[in-house]
N, C-alpha and C positions, 0 to 999 in steps of 0.2 A: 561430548556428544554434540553432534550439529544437529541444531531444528530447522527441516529440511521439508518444505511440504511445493504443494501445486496447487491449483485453483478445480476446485468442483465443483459439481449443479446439487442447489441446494434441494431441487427437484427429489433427490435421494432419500433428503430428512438426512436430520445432523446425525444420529447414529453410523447411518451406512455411509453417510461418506466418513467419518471415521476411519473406519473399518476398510472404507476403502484407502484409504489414505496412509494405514499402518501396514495392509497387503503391496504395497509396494516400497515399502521401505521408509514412508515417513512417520514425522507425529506432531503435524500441524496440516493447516489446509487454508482457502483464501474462497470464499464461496459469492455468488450475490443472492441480495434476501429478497430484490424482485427483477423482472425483466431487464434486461441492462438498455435494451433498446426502446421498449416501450412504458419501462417504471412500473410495470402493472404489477403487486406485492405476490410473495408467495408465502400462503401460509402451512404452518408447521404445529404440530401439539405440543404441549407443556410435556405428555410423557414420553415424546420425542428427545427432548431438552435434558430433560433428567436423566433417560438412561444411557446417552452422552455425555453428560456431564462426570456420570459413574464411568463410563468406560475409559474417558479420558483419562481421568484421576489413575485409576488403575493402570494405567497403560505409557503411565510419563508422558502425556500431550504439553504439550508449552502452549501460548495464546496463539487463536485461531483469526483469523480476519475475513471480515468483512469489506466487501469493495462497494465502492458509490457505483450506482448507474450513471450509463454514457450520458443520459437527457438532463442532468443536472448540471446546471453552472450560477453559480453564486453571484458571477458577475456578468452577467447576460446586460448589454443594453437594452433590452427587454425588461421591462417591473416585470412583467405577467410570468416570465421564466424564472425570474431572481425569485420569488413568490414561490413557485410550484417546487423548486431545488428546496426552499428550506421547508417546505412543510415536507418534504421527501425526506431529508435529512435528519427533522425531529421526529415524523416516524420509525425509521430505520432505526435510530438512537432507544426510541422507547421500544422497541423488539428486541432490541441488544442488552439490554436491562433484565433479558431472562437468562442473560450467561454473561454477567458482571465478569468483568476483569482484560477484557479481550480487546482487539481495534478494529475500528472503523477507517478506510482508508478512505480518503479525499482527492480528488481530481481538484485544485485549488478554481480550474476556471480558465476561463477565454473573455478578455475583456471586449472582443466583439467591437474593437474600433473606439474606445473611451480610452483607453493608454493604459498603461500598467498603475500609474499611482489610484485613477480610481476605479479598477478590479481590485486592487489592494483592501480597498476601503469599503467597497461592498463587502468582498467575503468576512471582512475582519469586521464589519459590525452583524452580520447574521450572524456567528460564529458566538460573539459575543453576548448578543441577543438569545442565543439558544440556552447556551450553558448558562446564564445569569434567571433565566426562567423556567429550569428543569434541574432536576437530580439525577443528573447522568452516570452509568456507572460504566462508562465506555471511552480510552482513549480517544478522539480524531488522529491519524496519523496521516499527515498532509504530504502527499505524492510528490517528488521530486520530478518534471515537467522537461523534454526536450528542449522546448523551446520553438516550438514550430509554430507559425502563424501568431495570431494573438494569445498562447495559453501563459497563464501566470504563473511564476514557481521554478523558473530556470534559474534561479540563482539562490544562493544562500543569504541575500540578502534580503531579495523578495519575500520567502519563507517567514522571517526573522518579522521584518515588517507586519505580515499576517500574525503570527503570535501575537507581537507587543501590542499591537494595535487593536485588536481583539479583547484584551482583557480578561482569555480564557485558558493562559499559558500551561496551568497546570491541567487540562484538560486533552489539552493539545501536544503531538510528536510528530515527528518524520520519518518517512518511508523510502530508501535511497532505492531508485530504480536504476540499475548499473547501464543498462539500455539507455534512459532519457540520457542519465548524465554523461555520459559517454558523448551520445549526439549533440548533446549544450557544451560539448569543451570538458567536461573532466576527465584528465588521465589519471586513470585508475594503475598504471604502472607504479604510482606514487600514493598506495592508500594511504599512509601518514599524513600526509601534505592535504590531502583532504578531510581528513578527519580533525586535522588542526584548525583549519580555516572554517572547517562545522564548529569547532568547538568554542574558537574566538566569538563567531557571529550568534550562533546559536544556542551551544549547551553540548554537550557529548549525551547529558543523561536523555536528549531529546531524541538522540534517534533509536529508534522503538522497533522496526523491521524494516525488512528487505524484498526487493524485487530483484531475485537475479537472473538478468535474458541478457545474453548476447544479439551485437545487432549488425541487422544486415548493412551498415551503412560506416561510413569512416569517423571519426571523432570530431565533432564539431560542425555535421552535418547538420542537423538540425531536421533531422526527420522521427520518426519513431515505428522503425519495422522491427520486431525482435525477434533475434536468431536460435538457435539450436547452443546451447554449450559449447565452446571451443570449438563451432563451426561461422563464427562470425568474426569482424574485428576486432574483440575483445580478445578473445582466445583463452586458452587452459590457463596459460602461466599467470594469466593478469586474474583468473578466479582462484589460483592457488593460491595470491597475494593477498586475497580480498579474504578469503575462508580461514588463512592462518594469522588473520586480524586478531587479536586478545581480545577486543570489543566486541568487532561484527559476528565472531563465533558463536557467542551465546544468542544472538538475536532470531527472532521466528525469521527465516528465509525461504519465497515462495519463487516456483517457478511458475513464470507467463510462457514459458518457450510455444512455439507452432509444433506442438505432441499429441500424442494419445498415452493412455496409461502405462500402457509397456513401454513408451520412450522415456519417461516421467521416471520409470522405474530406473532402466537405462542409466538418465543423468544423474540420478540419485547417487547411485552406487559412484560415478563418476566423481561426483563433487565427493564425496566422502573420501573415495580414495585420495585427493589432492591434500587432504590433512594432512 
């Protein structure tokens, strides 16, 4: 069975999106826990929590995610931003601690004109910094990055570098955005050959879920627009390839596409049927 979800407003309370998220054929979902533009928190009840937590269980849900807000970057030239991102980040962290097991996805960053090696080294000492002075009981699953402008993470090596550097490896995983890597240069025609090159550099057990969006743009463009299912340059055949992965199958897989619920539902049924 594929875990197959979309991204909802947590505005719902984790129950009903659930619920909404099994009404259309899934059983996982990717939500933010505060404004994604202005960071501003959204709060939720503990017996919100709980009778989600119950319906999940009952209902075969796999782990649900959480996405970072846009105003966060770890590696901001800016102290006063790097500052605001991690205390954003150890919040978030400690709300996610009322539904232990699940991940938190990470935008690695925009070094903002410092270069790559030291955005590298900012995120990987907050990072490390966090989990070293907390009881975390939440994955980081660190986003896989187009490559556009200054953002960090378009490479499996840069990733790699954030883990080790960090200190907080077993805290930390990756979240392969088919979209980004697509635009940074991965042909996905070839999931093997990428999944080798993850596994040399990184780990296989490290990648943790999925973003699957087709994009509007050619491979190597280095943009990040994401398209419809098999209405961009990625196309059916190359998500047939990706879904009857022996690895990536089991993994929580979320759609970003440009949708509304009925289309979510749509691709749903789409992507399944390519098994």
């Amino acid at each position: 069975m594929l875990n197959i979800g979309c991204h909802l407003s947590v505005s719902e309370g984790f129950l009903n999106m659930a619920k909404t998220a099994q009404s259309i054929g899934a059983n996982t979902f990717q939500f933010f826990l505060r404004n994604p533009h202005s960071a501003k928190d959204i709060k939720f009840s503990d017996e919100d929590i709980e009778n989600f937590k119950d319906f999940a269980q009952k209902n075969n849900f796999t782990q649900i995610v959480a996405h970072s807000p846009y105003t966060m970057n770890l590696c901001s030239a800016k102290p006063g931003v790097r500052k605001f991102s991690a205390q954003i980040l150890k919040s978030d962290l400690t709300e996610m601690n009322k539904i232990p097991g699940n991940f938190y996805n990470l935008h690695p960053g925009s070094h903002t004109g410092l270069g790559i090696k030291k955005g590298i080294e900012f995120i990987s000492e907050t990072l490390g910094k966090i989990f070293s002075q907390n009881n975390f009981e939440t994955t980081v699953v660190l986003e896989t990055m187009s490559g556009k402008g200054s953002e960090v993470g378009s490479t499996f090596d840069e990733i790699s570098d954030i883990i080790k550097n960090s200190g907080a490896g077993k805290n930390l995983g990756v979240c392969f955005d088919t979209c980004h890597m697509f635009d940074a240069g991965f042909d996905f025609n070839n999931v093997e050959k990428i999944l080798d090159e993850f596994d040399k550099k990184i780990g296989i057990e490290k990648l943790k879920a999925m973003h699957l969006n087709d994009s509007k743009n050619p491979m190597g463009s280095r943009k990040d627009r994401h398209e419809k299912i098999g209405q961009g340059f990625l196309g059916l055949e190359v998500f047939r390839k990706i879904l009857n992965n022996s690895y990536i199958k089991n993994l929580p897989m979320i759609l970003e596409t440009p949708n509304d619920l009925p289309g979510y539902a749509e691709e749903i049924l789409i992507l399944k049927s390519l098994v």
